[in-house]
N, C-alpha and C positions, 0 to 999 in steps of 0.2 A: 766769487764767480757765480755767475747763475749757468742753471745747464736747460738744455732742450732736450727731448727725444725726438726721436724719428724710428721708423721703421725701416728694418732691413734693406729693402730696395730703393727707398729713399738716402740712407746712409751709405749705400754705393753708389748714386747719385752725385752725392758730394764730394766724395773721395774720387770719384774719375771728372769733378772741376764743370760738369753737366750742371748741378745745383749750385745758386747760391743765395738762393731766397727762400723763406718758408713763410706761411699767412698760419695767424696766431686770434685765436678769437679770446674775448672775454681775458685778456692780458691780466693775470694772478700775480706776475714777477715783474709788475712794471718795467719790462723792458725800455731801455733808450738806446739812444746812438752814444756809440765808445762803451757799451758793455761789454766786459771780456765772458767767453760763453766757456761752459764742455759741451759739448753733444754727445748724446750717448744713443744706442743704438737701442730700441726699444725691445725688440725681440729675443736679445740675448744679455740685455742689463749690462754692458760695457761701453765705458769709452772708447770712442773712435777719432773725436779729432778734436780742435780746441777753436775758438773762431772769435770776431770780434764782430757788433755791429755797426755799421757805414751808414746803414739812411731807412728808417721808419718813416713808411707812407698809408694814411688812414683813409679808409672809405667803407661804404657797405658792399656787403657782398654783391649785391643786384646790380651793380656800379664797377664791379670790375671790366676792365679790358687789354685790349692783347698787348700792352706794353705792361701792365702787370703782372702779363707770366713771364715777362723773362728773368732764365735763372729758376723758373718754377715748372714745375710737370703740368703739363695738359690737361682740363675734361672736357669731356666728350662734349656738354651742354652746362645749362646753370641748373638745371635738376639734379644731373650728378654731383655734381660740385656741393651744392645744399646737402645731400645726402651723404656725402663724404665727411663734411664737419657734424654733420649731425652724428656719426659714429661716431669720432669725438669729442662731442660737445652736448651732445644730448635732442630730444629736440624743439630745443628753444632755439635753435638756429633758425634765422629765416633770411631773405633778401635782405631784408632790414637790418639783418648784424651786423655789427662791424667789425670788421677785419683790419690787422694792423699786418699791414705787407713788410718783411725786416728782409734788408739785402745783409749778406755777410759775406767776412773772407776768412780762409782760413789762416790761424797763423804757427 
């Protein structure tokens, strides 16, 4: 199984059924559709639920739009959004990344 993290408030996202997507840049765990996941909650280094992927959809960040967030939490603009992955991703992030959008369910 391959695992995700997420952050505390993101992983109560998922668990109250609000989340079911995450955007994954620079994909390390070649993710695909029909991977069975853990999710682990980043903040306190525990699993929290177990998930499966349904549908990877590819584009650049600069390219996203509002049917890409559903299932995913909100920014404010595409600067924040840029500056959000660049805290995890470093900053090589730009418009031009690409983003692999993953819907999941839980199972």
């Amino acid at each position: 199984m391959k695992t995700l993290k997420f952050e505390n408030k993101l992983a109560e996202l998922i668990l109250s059924g609000k989340k079911d997507s995450t955007w994954r840049l620079f994909d390390d765990k070649n993710l695909s559709v029909n991977d069975d996941l853990i999710l682990f909650n980043s903040d306190i280094l525990e699993e929290f639920a177990k998930a499966k992927i349904i549908s990877i959809n590819e584009k650049k960040l600069k390219d996203i739009n509002e049917v890409d967030y559903d299932g995913h939490e909100k920014f404010e603009n595409n600067d924040e959004m840029i500056k959000t992955y660049q805290r995890y991703y470093g900053d090589k992030v730009t418009g031009n990344s690409f983003v692999k959008i993953i819907k999941f369910k839980l199972i």
